[in-house]
C-alpha positions in Angstrom: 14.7 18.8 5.4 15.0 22.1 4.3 16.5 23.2 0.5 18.8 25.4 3.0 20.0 22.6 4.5 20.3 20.1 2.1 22.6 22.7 0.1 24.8 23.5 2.8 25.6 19.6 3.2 26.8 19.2 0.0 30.4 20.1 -1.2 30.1 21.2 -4.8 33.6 21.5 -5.2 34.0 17.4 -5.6 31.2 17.3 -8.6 33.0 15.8 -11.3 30.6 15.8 -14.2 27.2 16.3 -15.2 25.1 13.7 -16.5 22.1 12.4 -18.1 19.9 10.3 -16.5 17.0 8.3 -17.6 14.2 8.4 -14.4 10.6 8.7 -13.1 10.1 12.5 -12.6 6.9 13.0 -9.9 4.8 15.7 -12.1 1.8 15.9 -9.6 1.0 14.2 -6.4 -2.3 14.2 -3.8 -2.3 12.7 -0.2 -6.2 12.0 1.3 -7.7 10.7 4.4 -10.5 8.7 3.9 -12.9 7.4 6.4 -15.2 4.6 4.2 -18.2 3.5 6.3 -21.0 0.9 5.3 -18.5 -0.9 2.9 -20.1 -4.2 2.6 -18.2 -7.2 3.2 -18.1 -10.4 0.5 -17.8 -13.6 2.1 -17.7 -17.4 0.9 -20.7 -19.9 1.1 -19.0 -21.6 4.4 -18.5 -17.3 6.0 -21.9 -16.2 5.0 -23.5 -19.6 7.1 -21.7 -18.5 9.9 -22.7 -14.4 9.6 -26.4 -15.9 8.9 -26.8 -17.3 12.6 -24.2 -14.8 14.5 -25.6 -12.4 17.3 -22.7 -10.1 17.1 -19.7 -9.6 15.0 -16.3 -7.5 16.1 -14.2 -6.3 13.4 -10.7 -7.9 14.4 -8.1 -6.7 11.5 -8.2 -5.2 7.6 -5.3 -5.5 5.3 -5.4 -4.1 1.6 -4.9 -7.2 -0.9 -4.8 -5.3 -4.1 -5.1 -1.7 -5.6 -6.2 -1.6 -9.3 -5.5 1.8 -11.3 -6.7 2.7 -14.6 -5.7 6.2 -15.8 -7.3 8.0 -18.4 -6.5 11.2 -20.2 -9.2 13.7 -19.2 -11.2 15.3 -22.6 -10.9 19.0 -23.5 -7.7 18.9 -20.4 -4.7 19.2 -22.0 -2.0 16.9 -19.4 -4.6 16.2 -17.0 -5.8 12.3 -16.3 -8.1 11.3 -14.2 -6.7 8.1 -12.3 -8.7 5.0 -11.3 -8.4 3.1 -8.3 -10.6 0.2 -6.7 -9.2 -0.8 -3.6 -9.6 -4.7 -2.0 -9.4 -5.3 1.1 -9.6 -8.4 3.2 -11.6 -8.3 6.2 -11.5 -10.6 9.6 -14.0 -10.9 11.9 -14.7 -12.3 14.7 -18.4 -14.1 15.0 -20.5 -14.7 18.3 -23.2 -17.6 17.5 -24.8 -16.9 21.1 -23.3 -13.9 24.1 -20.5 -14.7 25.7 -19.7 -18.1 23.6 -16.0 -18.1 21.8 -16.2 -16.2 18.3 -14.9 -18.1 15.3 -12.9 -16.0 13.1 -14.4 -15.4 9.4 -12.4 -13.7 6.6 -14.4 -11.3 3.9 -13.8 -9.2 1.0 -14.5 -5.5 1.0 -14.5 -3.3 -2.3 -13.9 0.1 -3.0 -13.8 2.9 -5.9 -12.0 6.0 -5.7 -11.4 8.7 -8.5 -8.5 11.4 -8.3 -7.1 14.1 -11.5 -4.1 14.6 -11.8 -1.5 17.1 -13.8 1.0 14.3 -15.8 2.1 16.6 -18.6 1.7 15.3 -22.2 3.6 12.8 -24.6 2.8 12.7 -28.4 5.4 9.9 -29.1 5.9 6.0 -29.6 8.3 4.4 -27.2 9.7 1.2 -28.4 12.3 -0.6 -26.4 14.9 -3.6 -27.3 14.7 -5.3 -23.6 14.8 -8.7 -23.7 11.4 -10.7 -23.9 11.4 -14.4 -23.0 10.2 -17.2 -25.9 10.1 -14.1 -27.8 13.5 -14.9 -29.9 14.9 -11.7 -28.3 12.9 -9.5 -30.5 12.6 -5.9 -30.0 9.8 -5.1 -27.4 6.3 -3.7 -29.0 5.9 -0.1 -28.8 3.7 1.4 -26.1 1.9 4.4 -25.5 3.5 7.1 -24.3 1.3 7.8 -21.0 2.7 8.6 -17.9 2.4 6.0 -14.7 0.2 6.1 -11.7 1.7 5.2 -8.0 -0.6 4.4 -5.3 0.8 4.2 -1.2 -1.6 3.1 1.5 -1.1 3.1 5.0 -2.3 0.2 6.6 -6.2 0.4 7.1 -7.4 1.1 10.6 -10.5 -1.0 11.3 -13.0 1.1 12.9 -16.5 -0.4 13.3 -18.6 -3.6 12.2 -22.3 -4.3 12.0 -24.9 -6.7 11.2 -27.6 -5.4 9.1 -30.6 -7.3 7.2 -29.8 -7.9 3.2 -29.7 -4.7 1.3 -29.8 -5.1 -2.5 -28.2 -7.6 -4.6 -25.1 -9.4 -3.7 -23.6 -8.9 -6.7 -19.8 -6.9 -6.0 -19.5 -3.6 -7.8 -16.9 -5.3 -10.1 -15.7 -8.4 -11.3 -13.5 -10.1 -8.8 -10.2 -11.2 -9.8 -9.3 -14.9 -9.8 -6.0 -13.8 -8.1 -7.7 -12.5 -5.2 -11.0 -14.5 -4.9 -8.7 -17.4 -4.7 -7.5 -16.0 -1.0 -10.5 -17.4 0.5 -10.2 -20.7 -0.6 -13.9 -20.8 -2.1 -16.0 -18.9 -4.3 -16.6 -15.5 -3.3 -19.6 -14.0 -3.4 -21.4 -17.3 -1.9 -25.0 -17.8 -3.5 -27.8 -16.5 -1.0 -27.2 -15.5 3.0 -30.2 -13.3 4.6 -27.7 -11.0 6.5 -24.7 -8.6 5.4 -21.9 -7.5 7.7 -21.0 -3.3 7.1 -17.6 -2.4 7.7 -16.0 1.1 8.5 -12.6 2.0 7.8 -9.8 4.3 7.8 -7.3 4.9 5.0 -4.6 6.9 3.9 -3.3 7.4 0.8 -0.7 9.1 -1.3 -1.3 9.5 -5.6 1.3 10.1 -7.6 1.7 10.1 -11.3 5.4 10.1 -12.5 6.9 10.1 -16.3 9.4 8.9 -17.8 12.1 11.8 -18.3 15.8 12.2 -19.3 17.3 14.6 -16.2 21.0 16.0 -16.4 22.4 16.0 -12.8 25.8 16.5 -11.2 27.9 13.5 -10.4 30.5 12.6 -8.1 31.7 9.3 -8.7 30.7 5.5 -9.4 28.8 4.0 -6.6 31.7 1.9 -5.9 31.0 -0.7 -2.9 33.1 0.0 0.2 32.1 -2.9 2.6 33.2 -6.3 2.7 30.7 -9.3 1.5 31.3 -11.7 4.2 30.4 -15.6 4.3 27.8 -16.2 6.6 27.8 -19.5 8.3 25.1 -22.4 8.9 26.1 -23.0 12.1 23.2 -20.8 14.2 25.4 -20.9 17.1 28.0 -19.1 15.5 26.0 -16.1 14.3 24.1 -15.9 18.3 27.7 -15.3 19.1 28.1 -12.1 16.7 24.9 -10.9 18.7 25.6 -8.1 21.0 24.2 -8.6 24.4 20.7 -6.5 24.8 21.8 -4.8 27.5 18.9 -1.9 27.8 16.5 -4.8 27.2 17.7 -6.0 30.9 18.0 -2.3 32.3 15.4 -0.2 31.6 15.9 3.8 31.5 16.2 6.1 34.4 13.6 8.8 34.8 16.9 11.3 34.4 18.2 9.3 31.3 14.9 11.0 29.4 14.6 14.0 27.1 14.5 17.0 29.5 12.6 18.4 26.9 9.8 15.5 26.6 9.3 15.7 30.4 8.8 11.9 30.2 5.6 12.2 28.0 7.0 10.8 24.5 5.7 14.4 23.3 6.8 18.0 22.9 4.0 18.9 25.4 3.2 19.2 29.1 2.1 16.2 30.8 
């Protein structure tokens, strides 16, 4: 949406007062695709038996477990850091012992490092905070440093491509694996030994943002006062099926004339 028409929606007239806000202000942001191809996959002792003796392996789903950020000012760059990440991902497979058998699925652990700059301004001063800390006798909170905070979004990864390969170096992970995550697979990961490794390709996208902590002044035009009812839901699942409304369009599927003329039936601004 346009500043144009973000302006022209608002009534200025029913401001009331300014004022001051304590928020996270974005200072600088990056978006990235990356395409991450031969990531090698970490499996348990039980995983790696099964990879050992396969034939063929498909690459069936990837989801991202965990993204660990570091940020670091950058030397001799003034309000510049440089911003961390190692991504983990967990990998499922499916394994063929023999052609055409049935594969048995195998879950894996895929790692990856990634290093953006970023502009996040500069802060030369202690910030100490009286929030409440549990079993701490409600003493003041220690000070911290006064750095600004890194945001990672990912997408969902798109799993591209699989293959078998012979073993290639150690099988020792790039990093230490966290007990939070290794316990996912419900055995120690990286298992000792295996003659084969499975290499992985993948698709990400991602958005980095680093924010700070700022004081804003902005216009306001009332408390957010609640204007809808709380109403007592009900145990009895019968009762709320009867508050359903009855899918109708699920029953009756659109006309060809009950489409965008403009779409021309494709689902796209474009010819068919």
């Amino acid at each position: 949406m346009s500043e144009e028409n973000i302006g022209s929606n608002v009534d200025l007239s029913n401001i009331k007062e300014a004022v001051c806000i304590d928020a996270y202000r974005v200072y600088d942001s990056c978006s990235d695709k990356d395409c991450l191809s031969d990531l090698k996959v970490y499996f348990s002792q039980e995983a790696q038996d099964l990879v050992d003796s396969a034939t063929n392996v498909r690459l069936k789903d990837v989801d991202i477990i965990n993204v660990y950020i570091d940020l670091e000012a950058v030397p001799f760059h003034k309000g510049f850091y440089s911003v961390d990440m190692t991504y983990f991902f967990e990998v499922e497979l499916e394994v063929y012992a023999a052609p055409k058998s049935i594969a048995t699925v195998a879950k894996g652990l895929s790692i990856f490092n990634k290093k953006v700059i970023l502009y996040g301004s500069e802060g030369n001063v202690k910030v100490f905070s009286s929030d409440y800390a549990k079993d701490e006798n409600d003493m003041q909170a220690p000070p911290i440093r006064n750095l600004p905070k890194a945001t990672v979004q990912v997408a969902k990864p798109i799993a591209l491509s699989a293959k078998i390969v012979g073993k290639c170096g150690e099988s020792t992970p790039c990093c230490p694996i966290p007990d939070s995550i290794g316990r996912r697979f419900g055995a120690e990961i990286p298992g000792h030994g295996g003659m084969r490794d499975v290499l992985v390709t993948l698709g990400i996208f991602t958005i980095v943002r680093i924010e700070r902590n700022v004081q804003m002044l902005v216009p306001a035009y009332d408390f957010c006062v609640p204007e809808k009812e709380c109403v007592t839901t009900s145990d009895n699942p019968c009762e709320m099926f009867r508050r359903l409304e009855f899918p109708t369009s699920e029953f009756f599927p659109p006309k060809v004339s009950d489409a965008d003329d403009d779409n021309f039936g494709c689902g796209c601004n474009c010819s068919c």
